[in-house]
N, C-alpha and C positions, 0 to 999 in steps of 0.2 A: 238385064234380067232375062233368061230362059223361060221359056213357056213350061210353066210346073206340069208336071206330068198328074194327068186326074185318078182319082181314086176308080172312077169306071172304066180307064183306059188299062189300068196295074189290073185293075180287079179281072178281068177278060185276059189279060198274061196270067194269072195267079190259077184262076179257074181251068184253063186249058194242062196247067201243070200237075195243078194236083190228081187233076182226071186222070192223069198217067199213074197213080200212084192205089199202089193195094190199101185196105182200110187198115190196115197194119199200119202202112209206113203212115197215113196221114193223120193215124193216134199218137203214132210216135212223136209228131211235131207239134203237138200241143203243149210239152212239157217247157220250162224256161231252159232246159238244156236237151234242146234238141238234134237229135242226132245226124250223121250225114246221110241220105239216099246218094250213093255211089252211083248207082247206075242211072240215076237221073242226074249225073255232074251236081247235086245239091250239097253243099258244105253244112259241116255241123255250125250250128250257131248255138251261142248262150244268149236269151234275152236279157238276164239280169243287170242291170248296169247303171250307179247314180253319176248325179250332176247337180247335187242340190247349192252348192256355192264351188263350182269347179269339179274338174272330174275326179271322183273319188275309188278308193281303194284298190287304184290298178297301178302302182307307183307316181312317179314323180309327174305332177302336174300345178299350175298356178291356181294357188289357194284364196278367196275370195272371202269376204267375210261372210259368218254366218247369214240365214236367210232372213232374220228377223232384223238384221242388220244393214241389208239390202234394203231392207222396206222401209228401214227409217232415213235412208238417201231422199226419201219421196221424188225419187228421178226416175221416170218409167224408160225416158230415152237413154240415158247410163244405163238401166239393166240390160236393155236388150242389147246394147253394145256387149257386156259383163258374156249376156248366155251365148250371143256370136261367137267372142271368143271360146268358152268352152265347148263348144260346138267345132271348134276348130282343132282343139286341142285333142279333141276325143277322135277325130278322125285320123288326125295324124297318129295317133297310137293304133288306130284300128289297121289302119294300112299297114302299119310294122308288124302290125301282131298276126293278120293275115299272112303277110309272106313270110313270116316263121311259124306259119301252121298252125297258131295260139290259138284256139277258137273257146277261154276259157271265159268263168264268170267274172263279170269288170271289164269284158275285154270288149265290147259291143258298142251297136249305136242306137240301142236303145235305152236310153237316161229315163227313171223312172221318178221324174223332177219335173214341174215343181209340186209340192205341197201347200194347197190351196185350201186346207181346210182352216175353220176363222177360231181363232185362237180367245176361246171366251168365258177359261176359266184361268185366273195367273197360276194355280197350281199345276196345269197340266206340263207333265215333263219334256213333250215334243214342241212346245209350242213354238220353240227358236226357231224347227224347222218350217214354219210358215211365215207369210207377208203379216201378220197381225190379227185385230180383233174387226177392222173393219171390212165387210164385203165389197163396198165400192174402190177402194183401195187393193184388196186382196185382189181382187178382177183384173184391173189393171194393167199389175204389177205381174200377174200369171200369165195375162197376154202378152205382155211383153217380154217376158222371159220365154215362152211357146214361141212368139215371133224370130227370139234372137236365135233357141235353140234349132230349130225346123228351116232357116232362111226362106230364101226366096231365089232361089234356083232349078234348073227340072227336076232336081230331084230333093228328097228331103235331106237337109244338111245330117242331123239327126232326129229321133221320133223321141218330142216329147210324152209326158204320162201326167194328169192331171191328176192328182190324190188325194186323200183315200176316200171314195166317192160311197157315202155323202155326208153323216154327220159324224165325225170323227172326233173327238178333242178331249179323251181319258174317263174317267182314270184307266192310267195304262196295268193297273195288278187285276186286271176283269174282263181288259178289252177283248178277249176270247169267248166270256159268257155272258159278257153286259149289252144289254138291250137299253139302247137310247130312246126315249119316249120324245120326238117333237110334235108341234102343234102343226098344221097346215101353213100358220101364217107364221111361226117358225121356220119351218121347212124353206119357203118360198121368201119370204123376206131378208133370212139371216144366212141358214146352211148352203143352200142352193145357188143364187147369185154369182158368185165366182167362177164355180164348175158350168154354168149356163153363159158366161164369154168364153171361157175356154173353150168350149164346144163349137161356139153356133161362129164366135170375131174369129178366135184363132184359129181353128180348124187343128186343134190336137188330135195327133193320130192315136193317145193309148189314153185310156180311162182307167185306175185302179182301184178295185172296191176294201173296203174297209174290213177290219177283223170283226166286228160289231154287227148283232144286230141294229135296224134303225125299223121301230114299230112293229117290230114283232118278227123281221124279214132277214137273213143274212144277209150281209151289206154284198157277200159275193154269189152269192144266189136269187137277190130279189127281183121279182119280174115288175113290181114299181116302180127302181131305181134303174136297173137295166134295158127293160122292156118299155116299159109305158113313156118313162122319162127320157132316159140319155139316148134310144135308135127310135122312137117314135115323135115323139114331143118335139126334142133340139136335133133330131133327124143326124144323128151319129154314124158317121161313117166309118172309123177308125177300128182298133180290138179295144178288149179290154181281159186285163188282167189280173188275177189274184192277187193280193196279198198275199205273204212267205205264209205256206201251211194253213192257210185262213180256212179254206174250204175241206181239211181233216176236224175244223171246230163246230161242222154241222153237227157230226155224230156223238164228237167227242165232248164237247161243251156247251151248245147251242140246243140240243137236242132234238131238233128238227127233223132232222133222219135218224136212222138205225144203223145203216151199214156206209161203207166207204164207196159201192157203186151205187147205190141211193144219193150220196152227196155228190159225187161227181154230175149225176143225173139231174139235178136240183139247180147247178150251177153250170153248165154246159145248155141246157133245155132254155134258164133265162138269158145266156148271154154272157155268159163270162167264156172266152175262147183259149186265155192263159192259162196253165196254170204255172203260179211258182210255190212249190212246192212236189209231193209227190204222188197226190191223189190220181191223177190223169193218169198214171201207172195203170186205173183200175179203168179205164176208158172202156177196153173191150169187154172187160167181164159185165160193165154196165150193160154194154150192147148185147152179149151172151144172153142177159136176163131180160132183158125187151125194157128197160127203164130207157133207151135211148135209141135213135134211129142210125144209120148212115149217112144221114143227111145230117144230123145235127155235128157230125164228126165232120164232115164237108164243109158245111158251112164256115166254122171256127178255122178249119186250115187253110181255106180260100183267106180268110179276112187277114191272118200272118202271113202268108202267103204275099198279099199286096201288099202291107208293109214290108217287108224286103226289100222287093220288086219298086215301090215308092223311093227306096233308101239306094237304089240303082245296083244292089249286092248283084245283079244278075248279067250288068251291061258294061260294054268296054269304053262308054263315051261320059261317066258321072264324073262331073268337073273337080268333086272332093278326092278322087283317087290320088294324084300325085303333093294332095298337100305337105310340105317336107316336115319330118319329124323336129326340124330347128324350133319350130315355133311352138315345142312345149315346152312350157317354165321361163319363156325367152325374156328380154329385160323389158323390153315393150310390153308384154301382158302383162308382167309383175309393177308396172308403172301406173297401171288399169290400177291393180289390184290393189295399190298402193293408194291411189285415189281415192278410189270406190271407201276404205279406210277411213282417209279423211272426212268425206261426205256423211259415213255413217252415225259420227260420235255427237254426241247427245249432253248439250250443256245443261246441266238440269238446277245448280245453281252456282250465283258466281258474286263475291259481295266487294268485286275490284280487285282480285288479289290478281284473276288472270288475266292473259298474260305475263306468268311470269318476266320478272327485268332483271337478266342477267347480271349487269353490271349493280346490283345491289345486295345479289345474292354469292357468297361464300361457302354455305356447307348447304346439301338437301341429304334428309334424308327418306329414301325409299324404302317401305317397311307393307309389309306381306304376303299371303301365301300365292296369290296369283302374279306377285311381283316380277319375278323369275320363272314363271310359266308357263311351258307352249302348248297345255292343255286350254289352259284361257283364251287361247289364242284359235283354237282349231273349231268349235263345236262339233258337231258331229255328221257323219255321212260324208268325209274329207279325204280328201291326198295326201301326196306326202310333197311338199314345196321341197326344193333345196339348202332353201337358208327359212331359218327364223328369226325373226327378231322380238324379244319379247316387249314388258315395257320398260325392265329395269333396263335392258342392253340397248333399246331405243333411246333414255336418256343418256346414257353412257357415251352414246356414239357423237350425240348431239352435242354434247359438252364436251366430247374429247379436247379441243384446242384450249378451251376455258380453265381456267385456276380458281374453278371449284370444286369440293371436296364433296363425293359422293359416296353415303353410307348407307349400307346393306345388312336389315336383315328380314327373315321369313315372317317374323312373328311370332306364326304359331302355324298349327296342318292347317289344313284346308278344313277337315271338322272335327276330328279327333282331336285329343286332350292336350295331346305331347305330338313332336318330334322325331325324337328317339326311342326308339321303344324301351331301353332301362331306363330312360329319365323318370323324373316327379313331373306332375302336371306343371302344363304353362311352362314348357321346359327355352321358349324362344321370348319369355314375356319381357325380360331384365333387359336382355339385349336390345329389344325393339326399342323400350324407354330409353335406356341409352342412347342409342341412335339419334331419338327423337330431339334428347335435350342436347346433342351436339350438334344441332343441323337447325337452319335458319327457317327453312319450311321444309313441309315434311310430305311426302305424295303416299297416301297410302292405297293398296291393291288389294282390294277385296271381293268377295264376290262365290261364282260356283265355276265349276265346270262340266262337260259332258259325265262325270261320274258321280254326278249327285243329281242332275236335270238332264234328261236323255230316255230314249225308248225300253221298258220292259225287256229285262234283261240282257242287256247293254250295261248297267249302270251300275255301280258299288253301291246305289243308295235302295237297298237292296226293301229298308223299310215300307218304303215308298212305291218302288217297282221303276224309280226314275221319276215318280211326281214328287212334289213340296209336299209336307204336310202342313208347312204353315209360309208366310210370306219372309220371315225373319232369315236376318243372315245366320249360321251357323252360330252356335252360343258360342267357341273361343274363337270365332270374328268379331262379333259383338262387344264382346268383353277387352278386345285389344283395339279395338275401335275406340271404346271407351274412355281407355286408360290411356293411348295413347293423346287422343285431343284434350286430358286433364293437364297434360304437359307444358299446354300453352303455347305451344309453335303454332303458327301459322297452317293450318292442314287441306289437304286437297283429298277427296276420293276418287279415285278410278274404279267403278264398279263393272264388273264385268261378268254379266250374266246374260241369260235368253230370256229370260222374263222380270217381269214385274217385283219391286221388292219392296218390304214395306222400310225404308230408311227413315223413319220418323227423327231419329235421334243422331243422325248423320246431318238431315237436310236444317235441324235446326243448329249442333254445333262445327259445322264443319265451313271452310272458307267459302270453296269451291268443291261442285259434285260433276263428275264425267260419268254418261252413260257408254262405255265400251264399247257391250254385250261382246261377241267373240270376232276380233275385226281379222284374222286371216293372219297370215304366216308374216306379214310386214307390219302388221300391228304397232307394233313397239314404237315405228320409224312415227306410224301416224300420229300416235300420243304424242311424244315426244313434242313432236312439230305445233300441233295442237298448243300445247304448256306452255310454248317460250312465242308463240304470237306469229307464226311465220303463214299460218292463215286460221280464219276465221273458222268456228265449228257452227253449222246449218242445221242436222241432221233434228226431224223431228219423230217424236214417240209414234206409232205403230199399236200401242197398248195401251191399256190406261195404267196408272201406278196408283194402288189403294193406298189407305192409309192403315188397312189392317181387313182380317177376312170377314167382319162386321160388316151386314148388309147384303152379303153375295150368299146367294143359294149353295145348297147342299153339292158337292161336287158332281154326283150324280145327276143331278138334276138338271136336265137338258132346256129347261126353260130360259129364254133371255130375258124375264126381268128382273131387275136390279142388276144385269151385265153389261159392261162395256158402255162405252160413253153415249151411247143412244137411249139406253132404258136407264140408267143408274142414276139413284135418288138420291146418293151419297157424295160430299163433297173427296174429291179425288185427292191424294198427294202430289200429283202430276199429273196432268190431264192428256189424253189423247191427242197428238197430234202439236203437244208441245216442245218447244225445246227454245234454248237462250243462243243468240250469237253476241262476239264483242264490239259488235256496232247497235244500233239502233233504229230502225225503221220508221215512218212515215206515210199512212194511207190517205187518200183523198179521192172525190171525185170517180166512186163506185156507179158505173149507170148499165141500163137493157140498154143496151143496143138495137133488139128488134121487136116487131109486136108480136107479144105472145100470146100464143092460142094453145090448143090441149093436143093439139097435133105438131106446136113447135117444138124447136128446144131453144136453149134462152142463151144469147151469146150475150155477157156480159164484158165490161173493163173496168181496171181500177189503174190508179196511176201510184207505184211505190216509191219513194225517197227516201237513200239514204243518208238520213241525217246525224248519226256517228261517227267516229272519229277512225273507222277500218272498214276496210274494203271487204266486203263478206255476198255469201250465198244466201238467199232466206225463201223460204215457200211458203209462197203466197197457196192459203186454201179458201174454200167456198164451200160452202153449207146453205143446207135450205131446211126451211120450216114450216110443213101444211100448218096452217093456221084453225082449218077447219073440221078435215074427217076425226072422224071417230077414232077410226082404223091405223090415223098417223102416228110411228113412231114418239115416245113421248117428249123425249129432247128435239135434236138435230139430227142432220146427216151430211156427211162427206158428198161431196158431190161434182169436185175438181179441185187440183191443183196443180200449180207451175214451181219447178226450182229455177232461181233466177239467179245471176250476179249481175252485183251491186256496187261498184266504186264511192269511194265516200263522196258524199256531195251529188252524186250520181241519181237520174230520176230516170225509171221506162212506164212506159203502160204495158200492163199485162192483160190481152183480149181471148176470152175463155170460151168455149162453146159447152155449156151442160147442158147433158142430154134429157129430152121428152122422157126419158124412164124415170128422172129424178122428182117428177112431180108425183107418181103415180104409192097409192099406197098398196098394201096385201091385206084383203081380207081375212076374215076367220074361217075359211074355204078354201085359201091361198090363192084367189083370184086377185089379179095383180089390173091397177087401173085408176086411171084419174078420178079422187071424189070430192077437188074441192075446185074452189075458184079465187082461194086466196093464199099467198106464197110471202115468204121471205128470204132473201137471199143475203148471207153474209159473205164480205169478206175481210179476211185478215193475217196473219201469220201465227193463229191457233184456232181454236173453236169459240165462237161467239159465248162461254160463259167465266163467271164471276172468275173461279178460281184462275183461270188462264190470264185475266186481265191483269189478277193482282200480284202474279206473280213475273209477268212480263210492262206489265205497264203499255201495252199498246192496245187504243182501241181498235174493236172490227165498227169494221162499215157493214152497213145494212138498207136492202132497200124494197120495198113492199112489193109485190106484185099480184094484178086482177085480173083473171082471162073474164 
């Protein structure tokens, strides 16, 4: 490892440069397509550029499963493997596109990934693109993704961007005029957490503020969020950058300002140094009118400046220049990505049937809309892989040598009525039934894709703006869900979506249920493998799964009670943090290991046994429970977890270090702080309540603790 070059040693390169530079050219560098100073050898650069599962929209790259899909790996050490590679892959493209002069947007090394904001309503249509509903999980999983993306060499591999900073999460048909109202111990408790390891563990170089007001403030202009918090408070060294066009939503839709050098002036004055969009066009007429200084136009290009200069754009000795173009898409990353697949899929219910046993099976029929679809496959903010494999071509491939007969069809659209557009409604309904009643068992593909859950104008679900308006599958899902398990085959679901669904009537008539969500460009391969037993599925929930929108506030409504499995009064359809493998586990022998005081943190161990009959992955998690404050979360809290494998028959002990923050609660102030002296710590392979026990049958262990 290189001795990383410091943000004070760039920032003294950065500041001697831009000092060369008229106030012209250093307005001109604020934009995300900024242009070249020729006579200062400076190249144009674009900052715009993702990475949210692999590097996106700049052609052919190794597609990764969505991000909500990543989080349910609950493997921190696989992700930051997962971001290294992309981190790899992006430079390799960058060095090509460099010496062909490309300096366009997509083409950079600044990845504006991950999306750390907590996913805390199931309607909201982005939510795929984050780690989940829980903070201490979201943290984690964003540090580790910062770690894999940024390495650990002198210079930054690439410059992550922690987003959309702070309270983010819809509805996306407003997020331009909607004013999120949180509480203090909202703020600090729920929103906040995440964006605060990003900062303070990882040392992310970009911060990105949100389209939203948050209390009254533009999330890209606020000297709360900006100022007081992210370069005061968690002592932010990094930039920060707009949101697309967020900062034209002062004047235009937030009403905070009047004019477009007023907003520029609002959000340059607290701290925003990017912009992406086109307001910083109005940088000098700001300054023309005395709404801003030349120092505030200094300040901001100095701070892009060192991220450059960080990123070694400037130097002839940065180890990532010669990385070979071979290694994007290559078969080794696509083996990653193929993995990472596996890990992600989510047995939600299984009543024997899986595993399927080839040798007793003669016809399957595969029946609907995301069957054959490599939209299911993608979510959103993606590359473009070279091959696909969906899920019907994943069993196809699997069973090619086999003398079984595999039957195809769509069903029905994906939500539309019909097909064809001259057909009569239900125009794929007869064939599906057919299928069905010719086929020994039957896997059916249901589900969304990014064109009905997906970002504000992006999406065909245009109702919506890209959110749900309810939990339910599309009504001719539904209805062919329906009719098809009246049929009486044997049925499996593959649901594949980014969020939460309410399957009431799946989880009670159906064999077996796969949670998907959108597993990457090899998907298919991963099901596939999944179905016929060649290894076990681990992956646990990231969300909770309602059993309807009964109980959850208003969507607007920023409060987290009755949200997410910490405050929620309401018994779950699937609980957070669950998920079924085809072995069977065994806890014993939970203990502290150390004496705990209000300054320690508490390293526990439990000893896990495999006592079914396959060899499988399970994560072990741990939850704790102030027993006393006032101020305690009502339920539980996440507060560690291990992905382990497990041979049958097979025992380890898993020894965990949860941290002194886990005891501490957040006031109605947002003062964060130990206020009791009595603990409980669970552990198990879900969350210490009812629903979880009774639909996995294994108990957590639990054990008291008194400072």
């Amino acid at each position: 490892m290189s001795k990383r070059i410091t943000t004070q040693e760039a920032e003294k390169r950065a500041r001697e440069l831009v000092e060369q530079m008229t106030i012209e050219e250093r307005a001109s560098q604020l934009r995300y397509n900024a242009p070249a100073i020729e006579r200062l050898n400076i190249p144009a650069y674009n900052w715009w550029n993702e990475a949210l599962h692999g590097v996106a929209r700049a052609g052919t790259a190794t597609m990764f499963p969505q991000a909500i899909g990543l989080a349910a790996m609950f493997d921190d050490e696989f992700l930051q493997k997962i971001a290294d590679i992309i981190a790899t892959e992006g430079r390799a493209k960058y060095n090509e596109a460099v010496k062909h002069g490309d300096h366009d947007i997509y083409k950079g090394l600044t990845f504006w990934s991950p999306n750390v904001n907590i996913f805390r309503d199931p309607r909201w249509g982005r939510g795929h693109e984050t780690y989940g509903e829980d903070p201490y999980l979201s943290g984690r999983l964003g540090v580790a993704f910062i770690n894999g993306l940024q390495g650990d060499g002198k210079y930054l591999k690439s410059a992550a961007c922690a987003k959309h900073f702070a309270v983010h999460s819809g509805p996306e048909a407003v997020r331009h005029e909607f004013n999120a109202e949180a509480t203090a111990k909202d703020m600090w408790e729920t929103y906040l957490p995440a964006f605060e390891e990003c900062v303070v563990e990882a040392k992310v170089e970009s911060v990105m503020g949100a389209y939203n007001r948050t209390n009254g403030e533009p999330c890209c202009g606020s000297y709360t969020l900006l100022r007081d918090i992210l370069r005061e408070k968690w002592q932010f060294e990094g930039h920060v950058v707009s949101d697309c066009w967020a900062i034209r939503d002062f004047h235009t839709r937030h009403f905070v300002t009047s004019t477009a050098p007023e907003s520029v002036a609002l959000a340059l004055k607290a701290g925003c140094d990017l912009n992406c969009g086109n307001m910083y066009l109005h940088v000098l007429q700001a300054l023309q009118e005395n709404l801003i200084t030349e120092e505030d136009i200094t300040r901001a290009a100095i701070r892009l400046f060192t991220t450059r200069i960080k990123l070694g754009m400037f130097d002839d000795d940065c180890e990532y220049d010669n990385i070979p173009y071979s290694v994007v898409d290559s078969k080794e990353h696509n083996e990653v990505a193929l993995e990472a697949a596996r890990k992600s899929l989510v047995l939600l219910k299984n009543d024997g049937i899986l595993p399927l046993d080839k040798s007793k099976i003669k016809s399957i029929g595969v029946i609907g809309p995301n069957a054959n679809s490599r939209l299911a496959l993608k979510g959103n903010y993606y590359g473009t892989p070279s091959r696909y494999i969906t899920f019907l071509e994943g069993i196809q491939d699997y069973l090619e040598d086999e003398d079984i007969r595999i039957y195809y069809s769509e069903g029905c659209h994906l939500h539309k009525d019909k097909v064809e557009p001259l057909a009569l409604k239900h125009d794929r309904l007869s064939e599906a039934l057919t299928v069905a009643e010719h086929s020994d068992v039957v896997i059916l593909c249901l589900g969304l894709d990014e064109t009905l859950e997906g970002e504000e104008g992006d999406t065909g679900n245009h109702a919506a703006s890209g959110d749900k308006l309810d939990l339910n599958l599309p009504e001719v899902q539904q209805m062919l869900l329906e009719k098809v398990v009246a049929v009486g085959k044997p049925t499996i679901l593959l649901l594949a979506t980014g969020s939460a669904m309410s399957i009431n009537f799946a989880d009670e008539h159906c064999n077996a249920i796969i949670q998907t969500w959108y597993p990457g460009a090899r998907g298919g391969k991963a099901v596939a493998e999944c179905l016929f037993g060649e290894f076990s599925p681990a992956g646990k929930l990231p969300v909770t799964f309602y059993k309807s929108l009964e109980g959850l506030p208003e969507f607007t409504d920023y409060s987290m009670k009755g949200r997410t499995y910490r405050y929620m009064e309401t018994e779950p359809l699937y609980p957070f943090g669950y998920g079924l493998t085809y072995s069977k586990v065994a806890l014993k022998n939970l203990k502290v290991l150390n004496e705990v005081t209000k300054d320690s943190d508490i390293k526990v161990s439990v000893e896990v046994e495999n006592i079914g009959d396959y060899d499988t992955d399970e994560v072990v998690q741990f939850y704790i429970k102030d027993n006393k404050s006032k101020f305690a979360v009502p339920n539980h809290s996440l507060c560690g977890f291990k992905r382990i494998h497990l041979k049958k028959g097979e025992s380890k002990t898993v020894e965990f270090t949860i941290r002194n923050k886990a005891m501490t609660i957040v006031d109605d102030e947002g003062n964060r702080y130990i206020d009791s002296d009595s603990f409980t710590i669970f552990a198990g392979v879900s969350q210490p309540d009812k629903r979880s026990l009774e639909l996995t049958g294994i108990e957590t262990l639990s054990v008291d603790i008194n400072l």
